[in-house]
N, C-alpha and C positions, 0 to 999 in steps of 0.2 A: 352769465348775466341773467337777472330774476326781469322776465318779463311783466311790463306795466300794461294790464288791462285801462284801457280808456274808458270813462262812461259814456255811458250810450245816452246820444242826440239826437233829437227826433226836429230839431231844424235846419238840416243838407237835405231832409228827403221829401220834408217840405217843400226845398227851393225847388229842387229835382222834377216836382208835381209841376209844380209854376213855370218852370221852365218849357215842358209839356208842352202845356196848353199855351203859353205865348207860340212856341214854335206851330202848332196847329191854327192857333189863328192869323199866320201869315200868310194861307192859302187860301184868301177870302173867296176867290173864285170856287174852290170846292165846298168851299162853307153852302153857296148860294144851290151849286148844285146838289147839293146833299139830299136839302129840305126839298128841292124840288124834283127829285128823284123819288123821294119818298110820294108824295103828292100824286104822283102819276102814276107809280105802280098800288097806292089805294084805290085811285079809280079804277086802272086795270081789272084788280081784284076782285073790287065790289062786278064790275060789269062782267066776270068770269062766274064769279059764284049764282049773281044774279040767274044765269043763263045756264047754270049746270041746276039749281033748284027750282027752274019751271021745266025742267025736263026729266027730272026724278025723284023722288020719294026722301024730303028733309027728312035727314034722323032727329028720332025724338027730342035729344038732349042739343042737339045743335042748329036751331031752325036759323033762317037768312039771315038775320037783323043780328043775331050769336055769332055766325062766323064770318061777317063782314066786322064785326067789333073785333073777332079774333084776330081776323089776317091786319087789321089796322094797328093792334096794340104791338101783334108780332115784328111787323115793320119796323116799330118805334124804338123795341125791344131792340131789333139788329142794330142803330144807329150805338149802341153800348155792347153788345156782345158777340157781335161779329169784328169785332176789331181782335187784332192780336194783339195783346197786351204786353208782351215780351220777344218781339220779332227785334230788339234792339238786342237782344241777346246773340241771336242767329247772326247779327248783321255785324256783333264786334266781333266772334267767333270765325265770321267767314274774312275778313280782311287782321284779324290776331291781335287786334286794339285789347280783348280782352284782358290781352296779359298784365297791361299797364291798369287796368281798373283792381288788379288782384291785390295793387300796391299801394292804392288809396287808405287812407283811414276812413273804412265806408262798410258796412256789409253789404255785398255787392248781389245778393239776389233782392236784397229790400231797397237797391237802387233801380232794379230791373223792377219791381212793384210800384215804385213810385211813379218811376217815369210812364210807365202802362195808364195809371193811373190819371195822373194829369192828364193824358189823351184821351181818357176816359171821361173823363169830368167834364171837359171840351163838348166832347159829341153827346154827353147827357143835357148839355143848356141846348141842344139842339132840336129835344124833344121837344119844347115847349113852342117854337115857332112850325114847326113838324105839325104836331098837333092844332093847332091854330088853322094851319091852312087844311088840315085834311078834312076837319070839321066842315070845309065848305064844302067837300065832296060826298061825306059820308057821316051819317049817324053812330056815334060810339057810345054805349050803353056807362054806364059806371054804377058798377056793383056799390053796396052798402059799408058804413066804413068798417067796420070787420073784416070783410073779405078783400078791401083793400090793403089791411094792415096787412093781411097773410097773405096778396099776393106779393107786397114791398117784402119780406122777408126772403120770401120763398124766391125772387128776382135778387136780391144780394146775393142770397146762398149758389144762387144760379150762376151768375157773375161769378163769385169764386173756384165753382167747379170749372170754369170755361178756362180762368188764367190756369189754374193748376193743369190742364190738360195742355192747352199753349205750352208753356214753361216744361212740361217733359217733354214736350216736341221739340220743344227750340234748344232743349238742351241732347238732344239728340245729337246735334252737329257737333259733338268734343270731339263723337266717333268717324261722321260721316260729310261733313261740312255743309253737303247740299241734302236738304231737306222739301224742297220746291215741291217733288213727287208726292213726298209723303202728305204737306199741307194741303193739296188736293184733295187728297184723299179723307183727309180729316174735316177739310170745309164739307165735302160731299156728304159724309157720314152726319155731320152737323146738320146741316138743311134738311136729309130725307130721314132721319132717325130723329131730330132733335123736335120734329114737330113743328118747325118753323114755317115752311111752305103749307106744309098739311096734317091736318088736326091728327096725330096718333091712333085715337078714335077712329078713324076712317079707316085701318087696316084691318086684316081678317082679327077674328077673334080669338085663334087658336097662336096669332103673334104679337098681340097686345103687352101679354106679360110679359115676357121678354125684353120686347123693346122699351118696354116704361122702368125695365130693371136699370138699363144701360144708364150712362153720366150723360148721355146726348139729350138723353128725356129730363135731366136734371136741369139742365141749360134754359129752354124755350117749355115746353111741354107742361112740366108742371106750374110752372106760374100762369101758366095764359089758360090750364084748364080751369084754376082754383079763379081768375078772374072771371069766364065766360059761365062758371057756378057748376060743370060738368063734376069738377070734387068738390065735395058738398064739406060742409064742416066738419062733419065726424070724420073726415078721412085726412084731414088735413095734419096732424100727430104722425100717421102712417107714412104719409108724401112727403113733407117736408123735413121727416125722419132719415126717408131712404137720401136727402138729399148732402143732410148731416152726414151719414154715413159714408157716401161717397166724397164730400170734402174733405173728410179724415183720413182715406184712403190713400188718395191721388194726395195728399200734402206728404202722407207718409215715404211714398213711391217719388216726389219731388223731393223731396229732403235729399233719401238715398242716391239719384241721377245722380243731384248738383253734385252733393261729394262727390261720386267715382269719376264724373267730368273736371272736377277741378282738379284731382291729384294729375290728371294727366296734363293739363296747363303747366300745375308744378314741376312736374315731372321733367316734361319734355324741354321746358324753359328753362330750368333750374331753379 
């Protein structure tokens, strides 16, 4: 028999997205605490930085009123990239639902994309009440619209590198099921390398390059420096280059996973 390629439909992955975000806005109670989680750890912030900059020597590039704008947008940033966008992956894999998704007429990693998605989209309309109340705590700068186009860029391309690094984690479980360990590990590297907590900039200088080489800095780091003005325009080709580069990578190393996890779905399922 001559197999019948079907055309490809881009309204199931639609629904898939929608479906998402109705299932996250069930939990209206997290919804409230979300925005108000955020809220308090801005004032935290602000009253931490507050208190570390009257007791030592603000760097040049980052005076109070710059890295209280920084840790606030970071914040905002977390409520879209600190989510696992493909932990639905892990979660069919660990009870073996996967097999039945393998059967669908569906491309089943750009099911695991949508649905990430829609929960993504959720927690991004979150920014905007987020913002609202934080404003009543703290002062947030806004750059020029130039440098806001190119930090919205440089924050998609960031988003991307995050699910691509998710997605080989979560597809790690073809081999190993329980990944639990390892996402710790990977949230931790996320937080103290990705810049999220604390500005890159702050580390010695002899480990700067390095760590701004890594996909962690591609995440949080470089959009929140190009917002707070720390990478000035001429460097922005450079940075938002290395972030290209590292998208292309991890997609490339994601491709390869998924295959060698599915033949063993196949495999072992028949």
């Amino acid at each position: 028999m001559i197999a019948v390629r079907r055309p490809f439909r881009l309204e199931p992955y639609v629904e898939f997205a929608k479906r998402a975000m109705a299932r996250e806005a069930t939990y209206r109670f997290d919804v409230f605490t979300s925005v108000a989680s955020v809220v308090v750890r801005v004032y935290l912030l602000r009253m931490v930085w507050t208190a570390l900059y009257a007791r030592n020597a603000a760097p040049h590039d980052l005076p109070l009123h710059a890295i209280v704008t920084y840790s606030t947008v970071a914040l905002l940033m977390g409520l879209v990239l600190d989510i696992d966008q493909t932990r639905a992956l892990y979660e069919k894999l660990h009870d073996g639902s996967i097999a039945t998704d393998f059967m669908k007429p569906i491309v089943v990693p750009l099911y695991f994309f949508a649905d990430g998605t829609g929960e993504v989209l959720f927690h991004a309309a979150l920014i905007v009440p987020s913002l609202a109340f934080a404003l009543l705590v703290v002062h947030v700068d806004v750059p020029p619209p130039g440098v806001l186009a190119a930090f919205g860029l440089s924050f998609v391309l960031g988003y991307f590198v995050g699910f691509c690094l998710n997605f080989i984690l979560n597809c790690v479980a073809f081999w190993t099921l329980e990944i639990q360990a390892m996402q710790l590990i990977f949230t931790w590297l996320t937080d103290f390398l990705g810049g999220e907590l604390v500005p890159l900039v702050f580390f010695p200088a002899a480990l700067q390059n390095a760590i701004f080489a890594l996909p962690f800095a591609a995440m949080f780091s470089t959009p929140l420096l190009i917002y707070v003005g720390v990478i000035p325009p001429g460097r922005y080709a450079e940075t938002i280059g290395l972030q290209i580069v590292w998208l292309a990578v991890l997609g490339a190393i994601s491709c390869l996973v998924w295959r060698a996890g599915a033949k063993r779905v196949v495999v072992q399922g028949g």
